[in-house]
PDBQT receptor file of N, H, CA, C and O in Angstrom, charges set to zero:
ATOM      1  N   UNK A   1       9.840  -1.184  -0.358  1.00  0.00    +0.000 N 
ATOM      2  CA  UNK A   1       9.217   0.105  -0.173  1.00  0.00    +0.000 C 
ATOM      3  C   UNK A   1       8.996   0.334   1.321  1.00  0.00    +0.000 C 
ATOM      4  O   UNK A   1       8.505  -0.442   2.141  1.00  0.00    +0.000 OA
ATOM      5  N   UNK A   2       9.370   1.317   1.457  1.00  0.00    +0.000 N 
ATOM      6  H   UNK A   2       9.769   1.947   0.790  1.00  0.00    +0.000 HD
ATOM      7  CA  UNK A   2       8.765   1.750   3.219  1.00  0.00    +0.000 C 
ATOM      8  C   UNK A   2       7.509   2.133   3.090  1.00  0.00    +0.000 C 
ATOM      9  O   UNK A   2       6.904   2.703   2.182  1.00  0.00    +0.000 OA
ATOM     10  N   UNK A   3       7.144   1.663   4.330  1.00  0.00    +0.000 N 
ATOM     11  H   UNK A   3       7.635   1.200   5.068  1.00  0.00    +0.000 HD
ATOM     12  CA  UNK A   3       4.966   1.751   5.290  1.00  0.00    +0.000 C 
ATOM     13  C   UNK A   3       5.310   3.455   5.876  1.00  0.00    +0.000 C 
ATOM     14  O   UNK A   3       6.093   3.703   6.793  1.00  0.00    +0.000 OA
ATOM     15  N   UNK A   4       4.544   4.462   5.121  1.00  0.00    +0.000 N 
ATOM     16  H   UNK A   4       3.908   4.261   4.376  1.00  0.00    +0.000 HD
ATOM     17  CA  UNK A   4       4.316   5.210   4.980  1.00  0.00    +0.000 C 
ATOM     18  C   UNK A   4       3.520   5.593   7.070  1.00  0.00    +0.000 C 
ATOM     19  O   UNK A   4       3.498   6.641   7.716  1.00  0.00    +0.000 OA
ATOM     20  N   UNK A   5       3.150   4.525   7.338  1.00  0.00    +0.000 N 
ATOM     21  H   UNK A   5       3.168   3.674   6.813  1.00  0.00    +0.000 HD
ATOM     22  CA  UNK A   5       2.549   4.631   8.465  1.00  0.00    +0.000 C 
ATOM     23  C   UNK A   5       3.623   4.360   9.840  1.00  0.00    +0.000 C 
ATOM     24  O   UNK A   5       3.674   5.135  10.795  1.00  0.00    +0.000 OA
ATOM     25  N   UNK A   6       4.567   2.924   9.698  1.00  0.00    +0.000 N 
ATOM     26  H   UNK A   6       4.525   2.294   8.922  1.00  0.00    +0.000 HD
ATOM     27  CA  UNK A   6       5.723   2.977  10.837  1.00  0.00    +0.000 C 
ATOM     28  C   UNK A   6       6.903   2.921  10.114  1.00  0.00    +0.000 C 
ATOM     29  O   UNK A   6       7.947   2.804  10.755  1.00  0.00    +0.000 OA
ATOM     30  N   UNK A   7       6.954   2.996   8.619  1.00  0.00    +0.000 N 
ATOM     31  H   UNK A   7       6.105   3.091   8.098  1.00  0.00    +0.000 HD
ATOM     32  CA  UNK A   7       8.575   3.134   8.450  1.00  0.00    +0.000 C 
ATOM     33  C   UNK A   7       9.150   1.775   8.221  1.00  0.00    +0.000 C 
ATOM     34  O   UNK A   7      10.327   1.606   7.904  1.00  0.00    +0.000 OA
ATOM     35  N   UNK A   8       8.425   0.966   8.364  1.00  0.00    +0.000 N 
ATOM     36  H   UNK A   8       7.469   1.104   8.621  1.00  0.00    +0.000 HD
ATOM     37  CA  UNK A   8       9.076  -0.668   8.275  1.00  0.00    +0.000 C 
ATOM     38  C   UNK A   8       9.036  -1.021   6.446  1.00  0.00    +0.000 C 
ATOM     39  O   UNK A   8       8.335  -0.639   5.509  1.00  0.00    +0.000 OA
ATOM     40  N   UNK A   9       9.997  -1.785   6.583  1.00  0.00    +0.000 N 
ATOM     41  H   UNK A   9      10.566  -2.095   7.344  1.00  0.00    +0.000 HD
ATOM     42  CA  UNK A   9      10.433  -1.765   4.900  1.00  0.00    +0.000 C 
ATOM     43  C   UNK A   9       9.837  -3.367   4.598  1.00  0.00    +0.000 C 
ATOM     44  O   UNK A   9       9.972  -3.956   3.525  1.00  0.00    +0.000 OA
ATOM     45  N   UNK A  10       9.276  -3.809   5.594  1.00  0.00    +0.000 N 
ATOM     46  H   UNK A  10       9.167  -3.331   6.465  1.00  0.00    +0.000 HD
ATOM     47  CA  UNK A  10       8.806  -5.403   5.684  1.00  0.00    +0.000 C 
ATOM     48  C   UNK A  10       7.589  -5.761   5.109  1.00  0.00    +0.000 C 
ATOM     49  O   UNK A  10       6.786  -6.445   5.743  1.00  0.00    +0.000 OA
ATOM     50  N   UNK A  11       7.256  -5.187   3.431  1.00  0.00    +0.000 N 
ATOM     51  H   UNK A  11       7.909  -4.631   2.916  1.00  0.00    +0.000 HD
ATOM     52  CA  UNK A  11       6.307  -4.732   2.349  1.00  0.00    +0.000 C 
ATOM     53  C   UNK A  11       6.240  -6.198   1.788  1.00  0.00    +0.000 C 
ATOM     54  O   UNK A  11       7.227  -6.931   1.728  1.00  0.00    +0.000 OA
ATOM     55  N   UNK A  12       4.971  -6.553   1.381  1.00  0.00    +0.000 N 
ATOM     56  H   UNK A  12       4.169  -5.958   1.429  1.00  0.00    +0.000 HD
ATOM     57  CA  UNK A  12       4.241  -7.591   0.175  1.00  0.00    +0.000 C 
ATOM     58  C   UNK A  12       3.060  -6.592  -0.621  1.00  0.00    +0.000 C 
ATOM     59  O   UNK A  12       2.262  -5.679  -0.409  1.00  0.00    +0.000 OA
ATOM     60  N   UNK A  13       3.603  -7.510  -1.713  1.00  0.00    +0.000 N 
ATOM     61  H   UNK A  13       4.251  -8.251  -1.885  1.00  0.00    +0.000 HD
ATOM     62  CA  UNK A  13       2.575  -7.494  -2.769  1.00  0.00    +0.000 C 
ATOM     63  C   UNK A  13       1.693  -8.330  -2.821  1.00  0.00    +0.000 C 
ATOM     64  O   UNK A  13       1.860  -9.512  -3.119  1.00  0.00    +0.000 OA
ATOM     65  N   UNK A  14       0.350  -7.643  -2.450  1.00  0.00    +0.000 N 
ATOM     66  H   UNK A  14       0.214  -6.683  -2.208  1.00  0.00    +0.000 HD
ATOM     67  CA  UNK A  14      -1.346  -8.534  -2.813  1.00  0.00    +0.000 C 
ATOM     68  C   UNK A  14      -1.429  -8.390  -4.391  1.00  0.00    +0.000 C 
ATOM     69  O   UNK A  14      -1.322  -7.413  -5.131  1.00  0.00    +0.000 OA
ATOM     70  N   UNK A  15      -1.626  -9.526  -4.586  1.00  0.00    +0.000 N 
ATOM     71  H   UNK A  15      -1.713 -10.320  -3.984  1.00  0.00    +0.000 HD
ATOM     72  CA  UNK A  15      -2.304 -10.091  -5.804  1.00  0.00    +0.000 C 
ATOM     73  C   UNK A  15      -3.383 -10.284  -5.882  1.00  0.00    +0.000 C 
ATOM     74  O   UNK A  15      -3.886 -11.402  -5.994  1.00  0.00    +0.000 OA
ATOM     75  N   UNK A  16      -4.232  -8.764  -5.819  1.00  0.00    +0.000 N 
ATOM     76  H   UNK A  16      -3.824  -7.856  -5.728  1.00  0.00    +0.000 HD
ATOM     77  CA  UNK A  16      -5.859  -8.733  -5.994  1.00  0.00    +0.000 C 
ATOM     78  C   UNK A  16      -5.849  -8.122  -7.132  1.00  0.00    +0.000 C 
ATOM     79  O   UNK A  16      -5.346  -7.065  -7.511  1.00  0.00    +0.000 OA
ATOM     80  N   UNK A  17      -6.692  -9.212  -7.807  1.00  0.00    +0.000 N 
ATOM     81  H   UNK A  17      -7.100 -10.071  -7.499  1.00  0.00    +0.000 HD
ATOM     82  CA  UNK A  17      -7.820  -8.129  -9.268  1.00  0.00    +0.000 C 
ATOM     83  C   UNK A  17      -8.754  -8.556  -9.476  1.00  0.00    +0.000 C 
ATOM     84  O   UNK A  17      -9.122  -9.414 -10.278  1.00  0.00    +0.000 OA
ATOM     85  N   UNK A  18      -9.476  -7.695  -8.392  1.00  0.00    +0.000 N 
ATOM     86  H   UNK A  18      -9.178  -6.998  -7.740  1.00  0.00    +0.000 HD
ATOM     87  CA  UNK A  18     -11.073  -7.575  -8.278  1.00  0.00    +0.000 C 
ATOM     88  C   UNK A  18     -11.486  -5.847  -8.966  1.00  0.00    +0.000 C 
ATOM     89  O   UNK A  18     -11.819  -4.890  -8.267  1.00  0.00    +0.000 OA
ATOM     90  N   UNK A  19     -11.345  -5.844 -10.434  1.00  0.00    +0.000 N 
ATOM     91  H   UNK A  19     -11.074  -6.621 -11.001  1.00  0.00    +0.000 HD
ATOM     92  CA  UNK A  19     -11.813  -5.042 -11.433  1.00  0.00    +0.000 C 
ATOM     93  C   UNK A  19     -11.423  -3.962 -10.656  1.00  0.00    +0.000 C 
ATOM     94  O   UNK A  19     -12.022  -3.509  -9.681  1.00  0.00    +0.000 OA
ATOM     95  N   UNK A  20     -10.020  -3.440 -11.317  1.00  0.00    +0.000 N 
ATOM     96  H   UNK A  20      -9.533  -3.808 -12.109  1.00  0.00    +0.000 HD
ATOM     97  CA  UNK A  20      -9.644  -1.683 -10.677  1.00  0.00    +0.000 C 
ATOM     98  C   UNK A  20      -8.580  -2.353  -9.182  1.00  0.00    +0.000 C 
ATOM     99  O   UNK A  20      -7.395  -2.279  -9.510  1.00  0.00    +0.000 OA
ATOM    100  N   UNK A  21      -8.658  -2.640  -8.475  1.00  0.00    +0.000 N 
ATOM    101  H   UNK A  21      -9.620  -2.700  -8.208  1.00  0.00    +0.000 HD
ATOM    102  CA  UNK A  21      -8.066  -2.367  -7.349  1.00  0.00    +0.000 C 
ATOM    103  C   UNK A  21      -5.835  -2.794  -7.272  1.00  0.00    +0.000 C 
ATOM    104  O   UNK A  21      -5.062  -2.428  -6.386  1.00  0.00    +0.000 OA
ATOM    105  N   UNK A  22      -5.573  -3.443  -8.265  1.00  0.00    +0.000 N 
ATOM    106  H   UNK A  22      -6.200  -3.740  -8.985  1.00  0.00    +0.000 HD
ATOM    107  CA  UNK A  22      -4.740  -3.536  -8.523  1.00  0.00    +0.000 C 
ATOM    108  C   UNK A  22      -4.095  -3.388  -9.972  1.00  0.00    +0.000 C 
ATOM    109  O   UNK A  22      -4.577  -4.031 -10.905  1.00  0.00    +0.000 OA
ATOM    110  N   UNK A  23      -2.853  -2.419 -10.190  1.00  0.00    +0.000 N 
ATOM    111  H   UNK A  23      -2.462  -1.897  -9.432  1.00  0.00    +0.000 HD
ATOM    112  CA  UNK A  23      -2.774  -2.654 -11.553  1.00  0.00    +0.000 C 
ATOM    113  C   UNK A  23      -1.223  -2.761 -11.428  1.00  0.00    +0.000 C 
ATOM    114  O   UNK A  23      -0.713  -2.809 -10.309  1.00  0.00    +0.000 OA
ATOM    115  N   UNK A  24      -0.353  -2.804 -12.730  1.00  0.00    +0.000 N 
ATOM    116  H   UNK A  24      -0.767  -2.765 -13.640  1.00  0.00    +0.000 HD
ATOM    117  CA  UNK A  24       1.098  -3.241 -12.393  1.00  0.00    +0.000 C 
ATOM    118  C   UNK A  24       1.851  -1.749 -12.843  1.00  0.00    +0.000 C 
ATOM    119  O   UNK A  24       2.989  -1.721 -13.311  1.00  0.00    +0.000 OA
ATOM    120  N   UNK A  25       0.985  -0.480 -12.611  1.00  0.00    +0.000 N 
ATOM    121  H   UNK A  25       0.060  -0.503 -12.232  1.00  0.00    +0.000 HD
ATOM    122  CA  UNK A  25       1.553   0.804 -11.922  1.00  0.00    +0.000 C 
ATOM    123  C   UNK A  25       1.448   0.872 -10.866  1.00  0.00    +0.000 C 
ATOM    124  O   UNK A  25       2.439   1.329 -10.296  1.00  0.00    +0.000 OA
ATOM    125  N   UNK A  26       0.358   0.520 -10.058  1.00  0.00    +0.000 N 
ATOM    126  H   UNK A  26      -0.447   0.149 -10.521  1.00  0.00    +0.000 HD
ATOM    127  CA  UNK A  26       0.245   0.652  -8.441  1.00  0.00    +0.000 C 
ATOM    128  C   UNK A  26      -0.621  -0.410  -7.713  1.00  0.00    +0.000 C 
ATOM    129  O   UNK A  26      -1.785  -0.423  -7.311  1.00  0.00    +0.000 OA
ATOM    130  N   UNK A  27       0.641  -1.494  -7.702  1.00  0.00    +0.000 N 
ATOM    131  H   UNK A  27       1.586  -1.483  -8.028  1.00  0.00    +0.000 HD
ATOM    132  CA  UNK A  27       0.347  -2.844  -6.866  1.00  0.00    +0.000 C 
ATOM    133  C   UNK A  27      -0.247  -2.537  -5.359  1.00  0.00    +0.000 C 
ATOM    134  O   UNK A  27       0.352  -1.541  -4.953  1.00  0.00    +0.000 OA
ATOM    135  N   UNK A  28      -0.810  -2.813  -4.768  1.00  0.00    +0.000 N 
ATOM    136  H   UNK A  28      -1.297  -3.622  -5.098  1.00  0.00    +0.000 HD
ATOM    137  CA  UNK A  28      -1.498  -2.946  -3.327  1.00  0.00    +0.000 C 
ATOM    138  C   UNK A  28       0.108  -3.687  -2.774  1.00  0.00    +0.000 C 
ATOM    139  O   UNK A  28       0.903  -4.526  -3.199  1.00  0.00    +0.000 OA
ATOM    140  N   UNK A  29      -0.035  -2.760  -1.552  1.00  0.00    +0.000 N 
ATOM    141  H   UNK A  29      -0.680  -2.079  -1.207  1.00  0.00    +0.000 HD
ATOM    142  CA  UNK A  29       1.184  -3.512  -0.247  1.00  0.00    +0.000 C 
ATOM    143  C   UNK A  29       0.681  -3.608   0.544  1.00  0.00    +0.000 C 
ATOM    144  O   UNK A  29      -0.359  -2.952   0.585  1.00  0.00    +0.000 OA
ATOM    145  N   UNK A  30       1.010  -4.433   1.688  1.00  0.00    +0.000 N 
ATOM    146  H   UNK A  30       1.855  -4.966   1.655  1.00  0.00    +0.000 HD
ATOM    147  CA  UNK A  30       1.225  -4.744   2.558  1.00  0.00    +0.000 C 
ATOM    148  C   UNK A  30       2.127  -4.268   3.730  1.00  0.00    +0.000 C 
ATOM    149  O   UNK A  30       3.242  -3.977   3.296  1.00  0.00    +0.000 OA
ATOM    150  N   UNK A  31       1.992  -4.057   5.329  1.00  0.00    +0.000 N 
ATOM    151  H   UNK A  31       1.086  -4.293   5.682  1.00  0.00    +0.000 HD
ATOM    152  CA  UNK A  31       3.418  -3.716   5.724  1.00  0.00    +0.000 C 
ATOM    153  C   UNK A  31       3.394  -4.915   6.891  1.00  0.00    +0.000 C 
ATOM    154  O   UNK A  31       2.487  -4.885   7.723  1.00  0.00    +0.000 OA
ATOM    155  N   UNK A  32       4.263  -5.825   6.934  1.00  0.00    +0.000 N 
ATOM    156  H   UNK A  32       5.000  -5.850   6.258  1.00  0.00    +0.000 HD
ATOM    157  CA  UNK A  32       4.563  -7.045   7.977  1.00  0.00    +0.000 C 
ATOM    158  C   UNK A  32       4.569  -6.669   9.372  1.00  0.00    +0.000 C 
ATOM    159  O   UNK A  32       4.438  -7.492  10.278  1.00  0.00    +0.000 OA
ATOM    160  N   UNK A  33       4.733  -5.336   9.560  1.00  0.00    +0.000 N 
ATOM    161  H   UNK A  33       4.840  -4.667   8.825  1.00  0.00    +0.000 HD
ATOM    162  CA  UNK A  33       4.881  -4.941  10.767  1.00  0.00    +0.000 C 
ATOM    163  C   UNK A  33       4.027  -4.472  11.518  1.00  0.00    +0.000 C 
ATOM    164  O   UNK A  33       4.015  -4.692  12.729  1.00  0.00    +0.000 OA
ATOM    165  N   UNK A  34       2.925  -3.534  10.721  1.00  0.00    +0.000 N 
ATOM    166  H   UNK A  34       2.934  -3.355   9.737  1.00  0.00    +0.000 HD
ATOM    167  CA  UNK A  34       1.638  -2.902  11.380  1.00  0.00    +0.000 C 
ATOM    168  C   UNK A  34       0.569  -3.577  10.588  1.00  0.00    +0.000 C 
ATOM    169  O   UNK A  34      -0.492  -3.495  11.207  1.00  0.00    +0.000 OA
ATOM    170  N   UNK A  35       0.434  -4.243   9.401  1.00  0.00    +0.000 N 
ATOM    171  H   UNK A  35       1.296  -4.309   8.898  1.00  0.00    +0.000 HD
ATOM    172  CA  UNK A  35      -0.665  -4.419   8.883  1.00  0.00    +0.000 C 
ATOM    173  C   UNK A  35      -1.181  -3.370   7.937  1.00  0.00    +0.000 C 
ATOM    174  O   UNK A  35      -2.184  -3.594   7.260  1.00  0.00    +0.000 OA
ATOM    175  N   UNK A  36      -0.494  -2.176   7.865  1.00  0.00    +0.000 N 
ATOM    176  H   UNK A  36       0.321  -1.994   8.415  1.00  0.00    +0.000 HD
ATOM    177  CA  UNK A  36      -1.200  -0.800   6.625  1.00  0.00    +0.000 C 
ATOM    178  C   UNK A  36      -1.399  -1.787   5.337  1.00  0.00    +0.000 C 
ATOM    179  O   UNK A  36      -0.537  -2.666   5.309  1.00  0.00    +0.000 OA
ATOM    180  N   UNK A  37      -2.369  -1.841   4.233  1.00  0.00    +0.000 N 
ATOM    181  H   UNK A  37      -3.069  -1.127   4.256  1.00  0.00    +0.000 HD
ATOM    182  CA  UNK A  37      -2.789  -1.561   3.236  1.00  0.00    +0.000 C 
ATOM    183  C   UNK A  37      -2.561  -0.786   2.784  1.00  0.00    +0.000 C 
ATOM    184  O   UNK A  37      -2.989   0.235   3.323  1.00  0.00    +0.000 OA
ATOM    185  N   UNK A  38      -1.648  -0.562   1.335  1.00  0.00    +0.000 N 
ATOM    186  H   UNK A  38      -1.300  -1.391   0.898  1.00  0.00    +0.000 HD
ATOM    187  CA  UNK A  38      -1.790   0.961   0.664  1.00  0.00    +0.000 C 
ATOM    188  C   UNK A  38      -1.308   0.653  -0.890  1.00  0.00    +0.000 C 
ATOM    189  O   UNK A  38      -1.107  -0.505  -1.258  1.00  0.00    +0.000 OA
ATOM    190  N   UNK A  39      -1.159   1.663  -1.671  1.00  0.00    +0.000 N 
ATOM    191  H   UNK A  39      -1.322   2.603  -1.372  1.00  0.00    +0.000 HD
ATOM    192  CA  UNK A  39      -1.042   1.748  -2.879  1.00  0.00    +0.000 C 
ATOM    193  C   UNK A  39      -0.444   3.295  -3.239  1.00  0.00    +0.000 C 
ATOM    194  O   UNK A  39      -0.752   4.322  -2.634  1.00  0.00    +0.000 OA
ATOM    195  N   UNK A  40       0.327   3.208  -4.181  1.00  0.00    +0.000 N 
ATOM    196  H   UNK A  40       0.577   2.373  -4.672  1.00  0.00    +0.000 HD
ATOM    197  CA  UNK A  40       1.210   4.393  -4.347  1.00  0.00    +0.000 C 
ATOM    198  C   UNK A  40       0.651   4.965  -5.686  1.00  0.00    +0.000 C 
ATOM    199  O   UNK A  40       1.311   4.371  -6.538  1.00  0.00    +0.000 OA
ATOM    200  N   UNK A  41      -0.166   5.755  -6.289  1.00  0.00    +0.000 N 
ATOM    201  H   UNK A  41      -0.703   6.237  -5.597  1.00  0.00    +0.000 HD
ATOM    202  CA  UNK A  41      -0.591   6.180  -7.635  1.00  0.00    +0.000 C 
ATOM    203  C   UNK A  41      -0.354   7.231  -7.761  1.00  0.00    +0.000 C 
ATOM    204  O   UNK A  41      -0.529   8.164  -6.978  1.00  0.00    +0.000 OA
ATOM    205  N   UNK A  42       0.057   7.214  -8.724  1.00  0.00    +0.000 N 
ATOM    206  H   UNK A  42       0.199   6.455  -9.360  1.00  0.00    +0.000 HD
ATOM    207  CA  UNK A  42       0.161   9.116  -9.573  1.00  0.00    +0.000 C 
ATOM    208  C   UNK A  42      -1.428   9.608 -10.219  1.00  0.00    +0.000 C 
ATOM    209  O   UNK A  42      -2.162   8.836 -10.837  1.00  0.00    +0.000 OA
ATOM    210  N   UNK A  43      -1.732  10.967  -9.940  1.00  0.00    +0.000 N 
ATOM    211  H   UNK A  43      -1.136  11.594  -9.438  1.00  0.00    +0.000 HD
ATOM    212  CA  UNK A  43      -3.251  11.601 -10.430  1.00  0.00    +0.000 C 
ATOM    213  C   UNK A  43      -2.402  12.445 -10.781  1.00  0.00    +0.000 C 
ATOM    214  O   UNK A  43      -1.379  12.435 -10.096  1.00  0.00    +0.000 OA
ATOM    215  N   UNK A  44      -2.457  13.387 -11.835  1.00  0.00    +0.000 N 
ATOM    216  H   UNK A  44      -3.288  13.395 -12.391  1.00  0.00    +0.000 HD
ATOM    217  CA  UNK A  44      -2.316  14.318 -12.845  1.00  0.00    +0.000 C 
ATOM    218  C   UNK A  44      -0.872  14.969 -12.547  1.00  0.00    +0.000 C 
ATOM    219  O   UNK A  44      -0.482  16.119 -12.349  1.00  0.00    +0.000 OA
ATOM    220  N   UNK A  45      -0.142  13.454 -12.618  1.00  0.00    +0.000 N 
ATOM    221  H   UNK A  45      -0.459  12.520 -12.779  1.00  0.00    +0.000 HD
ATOM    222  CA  UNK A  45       1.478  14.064 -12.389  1.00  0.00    +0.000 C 
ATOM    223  C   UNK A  45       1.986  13.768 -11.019  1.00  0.00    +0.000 C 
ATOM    224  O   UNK A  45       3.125  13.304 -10.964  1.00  0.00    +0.000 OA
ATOM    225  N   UNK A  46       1.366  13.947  -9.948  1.00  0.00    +0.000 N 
ATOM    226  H   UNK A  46       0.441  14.324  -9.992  1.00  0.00    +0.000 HD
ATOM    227  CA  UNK A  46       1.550  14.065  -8.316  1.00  0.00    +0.000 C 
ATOM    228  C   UNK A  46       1.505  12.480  -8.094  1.00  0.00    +0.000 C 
ATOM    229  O   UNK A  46       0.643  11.956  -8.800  1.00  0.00    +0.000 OA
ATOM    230  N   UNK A  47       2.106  11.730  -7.416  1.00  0.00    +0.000 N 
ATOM    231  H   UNK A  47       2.806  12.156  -6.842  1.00  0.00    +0.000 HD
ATOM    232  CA  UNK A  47       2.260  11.275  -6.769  1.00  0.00    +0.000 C 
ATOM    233  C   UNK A  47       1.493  10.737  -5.173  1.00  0.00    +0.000 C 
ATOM    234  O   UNK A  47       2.260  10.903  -4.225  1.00  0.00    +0.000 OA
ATOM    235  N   UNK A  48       0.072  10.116  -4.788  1.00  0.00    +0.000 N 
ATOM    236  H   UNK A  48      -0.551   9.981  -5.558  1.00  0.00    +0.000 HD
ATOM    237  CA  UNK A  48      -0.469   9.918  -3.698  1.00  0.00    +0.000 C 
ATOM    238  C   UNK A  48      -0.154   8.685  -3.515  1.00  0.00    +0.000 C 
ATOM    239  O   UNK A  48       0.237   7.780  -4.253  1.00  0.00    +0.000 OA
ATOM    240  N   UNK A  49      -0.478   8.825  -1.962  1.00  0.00    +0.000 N 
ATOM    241  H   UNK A  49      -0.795   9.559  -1.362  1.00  0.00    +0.000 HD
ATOM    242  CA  UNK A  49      -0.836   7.118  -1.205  1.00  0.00    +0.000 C 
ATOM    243  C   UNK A  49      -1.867   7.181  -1.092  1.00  0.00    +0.000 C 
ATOM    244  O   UNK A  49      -2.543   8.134  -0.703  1.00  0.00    +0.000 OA
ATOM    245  N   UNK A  50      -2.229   5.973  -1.476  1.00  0.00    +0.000 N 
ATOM    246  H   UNK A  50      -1.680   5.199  -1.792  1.00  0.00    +0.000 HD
ATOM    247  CA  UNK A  50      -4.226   5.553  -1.312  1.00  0.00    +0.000 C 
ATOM    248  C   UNK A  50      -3.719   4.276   0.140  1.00  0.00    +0.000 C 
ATOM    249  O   UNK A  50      -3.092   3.220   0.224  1.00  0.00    +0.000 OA
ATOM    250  N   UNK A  51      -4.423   5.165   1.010  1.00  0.00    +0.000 N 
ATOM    251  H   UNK A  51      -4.933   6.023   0.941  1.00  0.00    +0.000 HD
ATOM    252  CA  UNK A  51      -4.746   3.539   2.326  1.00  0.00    +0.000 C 
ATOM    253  C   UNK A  51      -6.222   2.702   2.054  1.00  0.00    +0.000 C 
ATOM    254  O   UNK A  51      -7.403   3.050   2.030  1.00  0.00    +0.000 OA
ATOM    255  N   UNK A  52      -5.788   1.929   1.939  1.00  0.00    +0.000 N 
ATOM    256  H   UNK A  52      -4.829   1.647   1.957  1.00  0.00    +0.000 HD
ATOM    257  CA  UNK A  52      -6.978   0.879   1.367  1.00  0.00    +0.000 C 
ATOM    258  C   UNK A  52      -7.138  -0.015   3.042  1.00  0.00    +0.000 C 
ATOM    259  O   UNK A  52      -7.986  -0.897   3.176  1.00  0.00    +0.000 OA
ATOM    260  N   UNK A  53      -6.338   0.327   4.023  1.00  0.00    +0.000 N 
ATOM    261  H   UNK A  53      -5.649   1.043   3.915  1.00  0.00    +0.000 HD
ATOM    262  CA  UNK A  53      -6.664  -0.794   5.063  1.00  0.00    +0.000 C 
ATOM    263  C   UNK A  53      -5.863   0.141   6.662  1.00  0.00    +0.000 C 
ATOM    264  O   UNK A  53      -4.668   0.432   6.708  1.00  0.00    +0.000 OA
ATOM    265  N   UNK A  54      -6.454   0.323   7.325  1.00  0.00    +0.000 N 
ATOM    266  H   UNK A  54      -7.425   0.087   7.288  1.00  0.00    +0.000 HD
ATOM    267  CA  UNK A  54      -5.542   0.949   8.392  1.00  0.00    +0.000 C 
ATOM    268  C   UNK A  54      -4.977  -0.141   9.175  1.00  0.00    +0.000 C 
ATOM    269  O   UNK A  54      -5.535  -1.239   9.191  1.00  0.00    +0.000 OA
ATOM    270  N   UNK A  55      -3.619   0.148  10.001  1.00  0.00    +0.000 N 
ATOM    271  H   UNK A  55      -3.166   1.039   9.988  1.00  0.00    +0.000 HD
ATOM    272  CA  UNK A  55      -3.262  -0.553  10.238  1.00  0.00    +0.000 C 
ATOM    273  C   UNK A  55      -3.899  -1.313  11.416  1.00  0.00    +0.000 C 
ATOM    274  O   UNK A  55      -4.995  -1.052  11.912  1.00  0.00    +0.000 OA
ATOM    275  N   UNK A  56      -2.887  -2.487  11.868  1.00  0.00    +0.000 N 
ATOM    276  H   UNK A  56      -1.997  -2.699  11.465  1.00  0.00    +0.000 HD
ATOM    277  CA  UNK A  56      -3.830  -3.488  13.362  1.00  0.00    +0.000 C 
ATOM    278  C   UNK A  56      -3.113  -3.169  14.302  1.00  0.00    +0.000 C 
ATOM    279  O   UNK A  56      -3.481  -2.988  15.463  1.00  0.00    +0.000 OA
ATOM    280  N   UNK A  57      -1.678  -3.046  13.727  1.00  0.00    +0.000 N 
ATOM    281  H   UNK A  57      -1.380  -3.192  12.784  1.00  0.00    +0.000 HD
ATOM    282  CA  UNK A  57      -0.947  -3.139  15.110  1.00  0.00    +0.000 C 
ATOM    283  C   UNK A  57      -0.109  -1.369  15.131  1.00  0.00    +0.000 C 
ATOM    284  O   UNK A  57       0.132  -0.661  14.153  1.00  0.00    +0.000 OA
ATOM    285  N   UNK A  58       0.145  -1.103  16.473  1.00  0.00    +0.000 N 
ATOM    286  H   UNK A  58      -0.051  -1.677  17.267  1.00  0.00    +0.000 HD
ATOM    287  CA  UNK A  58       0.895   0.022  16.535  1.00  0.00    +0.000 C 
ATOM    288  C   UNK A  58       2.371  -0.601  17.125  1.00  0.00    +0.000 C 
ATOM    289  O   UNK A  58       2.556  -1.415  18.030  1.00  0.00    +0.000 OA
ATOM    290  N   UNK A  59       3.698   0.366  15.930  1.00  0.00    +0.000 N 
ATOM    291  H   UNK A  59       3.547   1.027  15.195  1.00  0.00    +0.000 HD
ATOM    292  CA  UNK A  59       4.826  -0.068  16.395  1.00  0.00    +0.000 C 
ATOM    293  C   UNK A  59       5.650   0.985  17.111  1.00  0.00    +0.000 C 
ATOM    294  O   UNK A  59       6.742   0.690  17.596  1.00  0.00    +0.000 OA
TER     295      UNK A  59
């Protein structure tokens, strides 16, 4: 998946389930390159990104 924030395709999956924050519709990523946190969920059809972490580094 591409980081919505620099475009880098260099994505992990966190394996958090701390009640709600991960489910196996919209896994938590990672981006290797800046550090973004995010999650991709659909609300009433649409399609959002949830940032759960801003990034550390600027690329």
């Amino acid at each position: 998946m591409k980081c919505p924030n620099c475009g880098d395709r260099t994505a992990v999956d966190l394996d958090m389930h701390s009640d709600g924050f991960t489910s196996d519709e919209s896994p938590v990523k990672e981006c290797g390159a800046c550090g973004l946190v995010w999650r991709v969920k659909t609300e009433a059809g649409e399609t959002k990104i949830d940032i759960i972490k801003q990034p550390t580094a600027v690329k």
